[in-house]
C-alpha positions as CSV (number, residue, x, y, z in Angstrom):
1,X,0.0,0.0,0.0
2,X,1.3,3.7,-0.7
3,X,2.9,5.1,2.3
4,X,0.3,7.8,3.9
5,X,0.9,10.8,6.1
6,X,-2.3,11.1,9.2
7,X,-2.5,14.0,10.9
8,X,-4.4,13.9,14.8
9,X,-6.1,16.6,16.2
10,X,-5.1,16.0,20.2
11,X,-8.4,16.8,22.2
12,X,-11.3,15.0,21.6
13,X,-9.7,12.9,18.8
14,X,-6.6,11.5,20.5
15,X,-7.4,12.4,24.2
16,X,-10.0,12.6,25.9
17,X,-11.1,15.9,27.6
18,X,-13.0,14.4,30.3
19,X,-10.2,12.3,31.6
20,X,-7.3,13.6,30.0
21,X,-6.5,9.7,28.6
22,X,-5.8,8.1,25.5
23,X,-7.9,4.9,24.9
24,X,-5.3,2.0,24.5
25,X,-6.4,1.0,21.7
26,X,-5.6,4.7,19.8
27,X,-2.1,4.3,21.3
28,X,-2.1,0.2,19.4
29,X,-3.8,1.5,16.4
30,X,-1.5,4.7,16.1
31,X,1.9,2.1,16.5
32,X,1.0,-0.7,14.1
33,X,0.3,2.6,11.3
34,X,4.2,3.1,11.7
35,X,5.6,-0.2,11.9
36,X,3.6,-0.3,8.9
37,X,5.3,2.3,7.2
38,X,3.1,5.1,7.7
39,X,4.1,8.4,9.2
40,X,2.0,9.7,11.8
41,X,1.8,13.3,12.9
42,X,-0.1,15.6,15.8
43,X,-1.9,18.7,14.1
44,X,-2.9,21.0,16.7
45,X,-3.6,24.2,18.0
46,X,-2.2,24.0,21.1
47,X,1.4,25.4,21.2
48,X,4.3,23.0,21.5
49,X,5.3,23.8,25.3
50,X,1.7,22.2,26.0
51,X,1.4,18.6,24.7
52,X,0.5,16.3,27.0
53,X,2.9,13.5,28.0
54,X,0.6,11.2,27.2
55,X,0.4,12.3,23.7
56,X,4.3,12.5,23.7
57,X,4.6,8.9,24.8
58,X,3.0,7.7,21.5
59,X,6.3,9.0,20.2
60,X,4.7,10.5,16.6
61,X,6.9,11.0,14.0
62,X,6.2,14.8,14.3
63,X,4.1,17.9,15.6
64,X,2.4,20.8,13.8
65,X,1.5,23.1,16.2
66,X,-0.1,26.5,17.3
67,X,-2.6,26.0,14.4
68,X,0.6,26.1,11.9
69,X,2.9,28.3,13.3
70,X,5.8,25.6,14.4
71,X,6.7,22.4,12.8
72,X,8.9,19.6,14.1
73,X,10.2,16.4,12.4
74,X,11.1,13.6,13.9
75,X,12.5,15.3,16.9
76,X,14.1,18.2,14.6
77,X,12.4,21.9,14.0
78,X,11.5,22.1,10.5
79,X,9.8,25.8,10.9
80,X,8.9,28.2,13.3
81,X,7.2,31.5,12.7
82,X,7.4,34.3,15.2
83,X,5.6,37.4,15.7
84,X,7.4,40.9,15.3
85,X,8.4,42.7,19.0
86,X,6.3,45.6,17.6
87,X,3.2,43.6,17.3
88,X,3.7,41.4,20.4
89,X,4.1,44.6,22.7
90,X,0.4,46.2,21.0
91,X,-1.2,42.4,21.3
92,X,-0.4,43.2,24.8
93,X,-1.6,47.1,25.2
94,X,-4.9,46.0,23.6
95,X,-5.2,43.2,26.0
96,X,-5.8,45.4,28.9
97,X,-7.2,48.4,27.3
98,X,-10.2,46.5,26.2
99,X,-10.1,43.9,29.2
100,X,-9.6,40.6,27.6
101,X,-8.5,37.5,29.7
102,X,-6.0,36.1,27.3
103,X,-3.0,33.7,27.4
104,X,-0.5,34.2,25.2
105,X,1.0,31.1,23.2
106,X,4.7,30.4,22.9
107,X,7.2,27.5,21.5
108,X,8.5,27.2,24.7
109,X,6.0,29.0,27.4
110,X,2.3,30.0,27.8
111,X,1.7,33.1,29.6
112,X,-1.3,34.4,31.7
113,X,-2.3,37.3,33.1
114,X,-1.5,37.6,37.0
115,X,-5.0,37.9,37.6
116,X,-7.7,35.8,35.7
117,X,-11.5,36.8,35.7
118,X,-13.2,34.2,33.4
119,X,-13.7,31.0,35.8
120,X,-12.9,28.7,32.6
121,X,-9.3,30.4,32.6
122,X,-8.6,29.8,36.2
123,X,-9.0,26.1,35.8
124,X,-7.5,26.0,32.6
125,X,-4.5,27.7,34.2
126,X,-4.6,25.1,37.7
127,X,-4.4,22.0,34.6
128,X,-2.0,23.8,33.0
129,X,0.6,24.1,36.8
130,X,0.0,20.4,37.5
131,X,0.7,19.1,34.4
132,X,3.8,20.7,34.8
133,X,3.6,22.9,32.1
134,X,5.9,26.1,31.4
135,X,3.4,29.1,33.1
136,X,4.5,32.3,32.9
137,X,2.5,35.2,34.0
138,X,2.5,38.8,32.0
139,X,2.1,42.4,32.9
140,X,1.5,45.0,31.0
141,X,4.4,46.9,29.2
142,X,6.1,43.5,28.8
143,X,7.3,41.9,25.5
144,X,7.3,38.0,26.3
145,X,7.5,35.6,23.1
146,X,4.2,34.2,21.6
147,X,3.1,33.1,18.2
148,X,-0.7,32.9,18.7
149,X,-3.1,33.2,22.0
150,X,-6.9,33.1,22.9
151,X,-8.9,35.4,24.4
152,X,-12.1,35.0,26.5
153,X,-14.4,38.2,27.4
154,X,-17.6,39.0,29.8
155,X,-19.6,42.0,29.3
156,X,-17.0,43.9,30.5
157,X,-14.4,43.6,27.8
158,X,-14.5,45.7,24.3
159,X,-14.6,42.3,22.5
160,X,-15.3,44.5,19.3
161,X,-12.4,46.8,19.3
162,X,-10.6,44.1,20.2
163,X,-10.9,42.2,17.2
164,X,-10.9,45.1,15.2
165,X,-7.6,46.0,16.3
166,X,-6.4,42.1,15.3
167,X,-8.3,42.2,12.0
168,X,-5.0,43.2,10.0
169,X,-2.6,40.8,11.2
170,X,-4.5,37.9,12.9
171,X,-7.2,35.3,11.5
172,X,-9.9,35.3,14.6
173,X,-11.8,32.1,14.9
174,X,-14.5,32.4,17.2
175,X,-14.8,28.9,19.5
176,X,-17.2,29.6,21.7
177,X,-20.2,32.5,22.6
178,X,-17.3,34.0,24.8
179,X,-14.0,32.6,23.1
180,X,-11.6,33.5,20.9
181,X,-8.8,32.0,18.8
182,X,-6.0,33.8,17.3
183,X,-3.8,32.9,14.5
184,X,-1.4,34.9,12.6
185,X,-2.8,35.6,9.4
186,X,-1.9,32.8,6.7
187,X,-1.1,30.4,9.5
188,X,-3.4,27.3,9.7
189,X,-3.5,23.4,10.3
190,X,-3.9,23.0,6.6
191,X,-1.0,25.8,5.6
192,X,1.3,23.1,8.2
193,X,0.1,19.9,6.3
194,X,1.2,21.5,3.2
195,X,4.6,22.8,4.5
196,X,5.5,19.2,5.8
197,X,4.8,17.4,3.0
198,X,6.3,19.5,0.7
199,X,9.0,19.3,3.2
200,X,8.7,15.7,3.1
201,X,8.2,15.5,-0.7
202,X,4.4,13.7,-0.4
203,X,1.5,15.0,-2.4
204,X,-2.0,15.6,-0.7
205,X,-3.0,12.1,-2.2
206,X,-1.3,10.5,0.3
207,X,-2.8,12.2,3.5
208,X,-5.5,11.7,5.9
209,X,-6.7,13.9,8.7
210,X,-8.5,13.2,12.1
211,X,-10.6,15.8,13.9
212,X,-13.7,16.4,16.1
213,X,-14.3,20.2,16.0
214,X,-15.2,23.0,13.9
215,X,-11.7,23.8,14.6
216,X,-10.3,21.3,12.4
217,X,-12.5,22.4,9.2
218,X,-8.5,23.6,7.9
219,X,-7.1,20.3,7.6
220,X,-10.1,18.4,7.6
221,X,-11.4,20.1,4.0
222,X,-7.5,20.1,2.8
223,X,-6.2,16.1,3.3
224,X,-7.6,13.9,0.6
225,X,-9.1,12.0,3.0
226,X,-10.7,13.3,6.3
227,X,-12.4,11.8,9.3
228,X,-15.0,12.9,12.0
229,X,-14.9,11.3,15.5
230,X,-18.3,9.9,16.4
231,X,-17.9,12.2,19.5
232,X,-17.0,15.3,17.1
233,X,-19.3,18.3,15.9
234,X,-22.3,16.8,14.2
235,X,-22.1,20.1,11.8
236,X,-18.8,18.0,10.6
237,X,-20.1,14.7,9.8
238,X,-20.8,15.4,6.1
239,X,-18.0,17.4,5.5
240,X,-15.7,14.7,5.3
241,X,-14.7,11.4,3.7
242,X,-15.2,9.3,7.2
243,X,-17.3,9.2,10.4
244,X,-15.9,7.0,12.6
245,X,-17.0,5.7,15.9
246,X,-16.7,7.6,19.6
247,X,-13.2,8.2,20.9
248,X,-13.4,5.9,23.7
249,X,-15.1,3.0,21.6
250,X,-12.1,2.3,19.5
251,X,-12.5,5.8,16.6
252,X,-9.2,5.6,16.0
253,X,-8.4,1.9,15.5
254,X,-11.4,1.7,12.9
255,X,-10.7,5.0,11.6
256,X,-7.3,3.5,10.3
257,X,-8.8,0.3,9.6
258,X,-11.0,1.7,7.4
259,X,-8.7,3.3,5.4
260,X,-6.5,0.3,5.1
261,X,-3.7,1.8,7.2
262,X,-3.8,-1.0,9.8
């Protein structure tokens, strides 16, 4: 069989968010697609400082993360976009002149403000300190590194001049009634699969992408073959190639069956 290239979304589709597990038989599934030859890759939005350990442990043959904005090969960085001090230090200003509760996404830290509002961020932060994760606070007036970050608002942030403000750099993808995502412009999960493959020299006939969320239309719409978890966005299921079954009743493993790949 021609040697494919499967890109995993992380939460939802490889882990899941109620427990913060990955179903065994993902992890059996996800090792007999590479000792079959396949290379299998982690296509997220999350920034590389905050995969999991149990998604490490896999041991993929590589990450694109922060929605596009850093890409790693087989242990080696293959590209890594970064955001202009300029534009970092106004991200910043705008944060707190308009009253956003944001965290700011780096390669190698995440950052939050020193006081959150929004109960969602406060437990998103305490995950964040016992997984171990690199937390970093910020102030402002200070120019930390990020590529990407989120933002979530209450009736007292300017949500509006807010994104107006991001409109000329940043693609805003709006997750949630109160939730924000924030990618540099041109940046995307599809925009990474490209990069690697070309990188890689594969064609888009040879690649398959696994998602849940509305956040994975990019490379969901782009592979030339996509799958929907059975736990995913019903507004998904026929938009792709593939609905397979509920994370935690083997998705994965007869995702890949399916397609031949196992």
């Amino acid at each position: 069989m021609e040697k494919k290239i499967i890109f995993f979304d992380i939460d939802g589709t490889l882990m899941d968010e109620k427990t913060g597990t990955v179903p065994q038989s993902t992890i059996t599934a996800i090792t007999k697609a590479k000792q079959n030859g396949h290379l299998c890759i982690v296509n997220t939005g999350r920034p590389a400082a905050t995969i999991d350990q149990v998604i490490k442990d896999i041991d993929f043959d590589g990450y694109i993360c922060g929605c596009g904005t850093y890409i790693e090969f087989h242990g080696q960085t293959i590209f890594h976009t970064e955001l202009s001090q300029k534009l970092r230090q106004e991200v910043i200003q705008m944060i707190f002149d308009c009253h956003m509760d944001s965290v700011l996404e780096g390669k190698n830290e995440v950052y939050f403000l020193e006081k959150n509002y929004h109960p969602f961020i406060s437990a998103f932060k305490q995950r964040y300190l016992e997984e171990g994760f690199p937390v970093k606070e910020f102030h402002q007036g200070d120019i930390v590194p990020f590529d990407k970050l989120t933002a979530w608002y209450d009736d007292r942030g300017d949500i509006e001049r807010f994104k107006a403000f991001l409109e000329p750099n940043f693609e805003v993808i709006q997750r949630d009634i109160d939730f924000i995502e924030i990618v540099p412009q041109g940046y995307s999960k599809a925009t990474g699969i490209q990069m690697l493959i070309d990188n890689l020299h594969m064609t888009l006939d040879q690649t398959i992408s696994i998602g849940d969320s509305t956040n994975d239309l990019p490379m969901l719409t782009y592979t030339k073959e996509s799958v929907v978890m059975g736990n995913g966005n019903p507004i998904l299921f026929d938009l792709v190639t593939y609905q397979t079954t509920d994370i935690n009743d083997n998705g994965i493993e007869n995702a890949l069956k399916h397609f031949q790949i196992i």
